[in-house]
C-alpha positions as CSV (number, residue, x, y, z in Angstrom):
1,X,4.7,-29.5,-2.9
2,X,6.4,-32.7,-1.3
3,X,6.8,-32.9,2.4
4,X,8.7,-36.5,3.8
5,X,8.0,-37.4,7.0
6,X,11.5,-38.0,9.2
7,X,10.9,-39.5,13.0
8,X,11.3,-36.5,15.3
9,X,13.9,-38.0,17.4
10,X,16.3,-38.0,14.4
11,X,16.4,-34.0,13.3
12,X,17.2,-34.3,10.0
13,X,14.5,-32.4,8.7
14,X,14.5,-32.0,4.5
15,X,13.7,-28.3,5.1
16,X,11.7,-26.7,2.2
17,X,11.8,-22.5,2.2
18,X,8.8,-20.4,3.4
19,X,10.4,-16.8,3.2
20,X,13.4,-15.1,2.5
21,X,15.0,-11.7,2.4
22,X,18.8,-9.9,2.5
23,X,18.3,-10.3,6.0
24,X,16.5,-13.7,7.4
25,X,15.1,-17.4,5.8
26,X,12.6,-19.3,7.8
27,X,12.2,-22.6,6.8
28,X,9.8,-25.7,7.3
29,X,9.8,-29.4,7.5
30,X,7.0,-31.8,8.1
31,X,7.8,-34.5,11.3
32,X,6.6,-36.9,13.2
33,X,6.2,-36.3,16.9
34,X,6.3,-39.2,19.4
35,X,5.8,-39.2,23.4
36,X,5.6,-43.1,24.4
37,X,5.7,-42.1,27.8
38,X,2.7,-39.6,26.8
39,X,1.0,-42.1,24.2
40,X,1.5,-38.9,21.8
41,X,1.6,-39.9,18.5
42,X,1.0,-36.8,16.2
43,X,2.5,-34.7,13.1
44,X,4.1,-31.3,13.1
45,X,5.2,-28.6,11.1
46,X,8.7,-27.7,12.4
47,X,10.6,-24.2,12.1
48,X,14.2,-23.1,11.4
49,X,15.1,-19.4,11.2
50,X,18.1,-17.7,9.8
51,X,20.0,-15.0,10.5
52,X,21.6,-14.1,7.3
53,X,23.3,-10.6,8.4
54,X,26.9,-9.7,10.4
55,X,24.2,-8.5,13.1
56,X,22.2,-9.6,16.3
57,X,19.0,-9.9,14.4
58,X,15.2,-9.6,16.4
59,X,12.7,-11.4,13.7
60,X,9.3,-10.8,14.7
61,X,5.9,-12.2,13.1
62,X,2.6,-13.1,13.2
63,X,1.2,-16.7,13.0
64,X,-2.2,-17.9,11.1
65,X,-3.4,-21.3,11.7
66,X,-6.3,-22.8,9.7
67,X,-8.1,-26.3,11.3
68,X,-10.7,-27.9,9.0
69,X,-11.0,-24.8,6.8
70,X,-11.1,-22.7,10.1
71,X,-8.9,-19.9,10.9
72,X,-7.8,-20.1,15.2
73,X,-8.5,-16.5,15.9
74,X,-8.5,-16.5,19.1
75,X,-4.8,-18.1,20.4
76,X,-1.8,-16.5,22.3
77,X,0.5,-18.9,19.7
78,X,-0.2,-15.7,17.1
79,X,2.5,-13.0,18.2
80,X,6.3,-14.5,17.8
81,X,9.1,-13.1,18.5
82,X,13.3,-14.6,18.4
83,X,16.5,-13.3,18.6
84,X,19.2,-14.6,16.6
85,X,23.0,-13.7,16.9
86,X,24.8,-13.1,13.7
87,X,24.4,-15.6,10.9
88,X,23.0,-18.0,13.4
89,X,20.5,-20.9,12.4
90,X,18.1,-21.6,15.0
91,X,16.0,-24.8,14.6
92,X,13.4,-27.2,16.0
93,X,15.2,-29.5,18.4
94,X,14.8,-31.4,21.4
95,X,15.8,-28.8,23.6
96,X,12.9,-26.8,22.0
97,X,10.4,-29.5,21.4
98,X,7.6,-27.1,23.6
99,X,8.6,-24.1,22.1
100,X,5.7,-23.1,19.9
101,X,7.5,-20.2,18.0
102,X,9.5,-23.7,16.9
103,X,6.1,-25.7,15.6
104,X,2.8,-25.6,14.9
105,X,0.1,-29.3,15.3
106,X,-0.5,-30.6,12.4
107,X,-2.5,-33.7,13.3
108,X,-3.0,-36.3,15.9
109,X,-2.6,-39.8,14.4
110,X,-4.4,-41.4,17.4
111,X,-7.1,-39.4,16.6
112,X,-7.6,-38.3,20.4
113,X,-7.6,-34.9,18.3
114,X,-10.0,-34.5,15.3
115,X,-8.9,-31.4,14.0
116,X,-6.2,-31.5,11.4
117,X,-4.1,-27.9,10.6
118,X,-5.3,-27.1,6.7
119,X,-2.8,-24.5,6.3
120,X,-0.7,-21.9,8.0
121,X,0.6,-18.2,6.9
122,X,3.5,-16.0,8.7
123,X,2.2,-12.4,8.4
124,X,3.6,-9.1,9.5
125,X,7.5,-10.2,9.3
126,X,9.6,-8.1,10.8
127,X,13.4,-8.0,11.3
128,X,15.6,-5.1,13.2
């Protein structure tokens, strides 16, 4: 699979699709994350969810991150949970930069942070 990298401040991910059903589509794009004020420099993987229903939509799901071939399995950032009105598109943004239900760390390229995400899953998807 290809990812390409875009600048985070410019939001035009290339989004590639994770999941799918009659009623939602999350997607995922790879960016990078700067914070000059910060001196963050790092990667992401970035979110965008899909109502695809008439509906006020609830999507709910679990979230599985793997550093260095290890699984987190101990991190409040597993249980997600967002409400979507009908047929909206919600996306990662600048108004949601900190919103974790919007992005996971990928990797820190001024290696202040040595581990680098190996893989993620969403389990347990939910919609009502």
């Amino acid at each position: 699979m290809c990812f390409v990298l875009v600048q985070f401040t410019i939001f035009s991910q290339n989004w590639t699709a994770y999941y799918s059903d009659s009623k939602i589509q999350i997607d995922f794009a790879k960016v990078n994350y700067f914070d000059d004020k910060h001196g963050i420099n790092h990667k992401r993987i970035v979110f965008q969810y899909t109502n695809k229903t008439n509906q006020e939509l609830e999507i709910n799901f679990s979230r599985i991150h793997v550093y260095d071939q290890q699984a987190l399995t101990s991190s409040p950032e597993r249980e997600f949970s967002i409400i979507l009105a009908a047929n909206e598109t919600s996306s990662y943004s600048e108004g949601n930069k900190k919103d974790k239900t919007y992005y996971i760390f990928k990797k820190d390229d001024n290696n202040f942070i040595h581990k680098k995400l190996t893989s993620f899953d969403l389990v347990n998807i939910t919609s009502k």
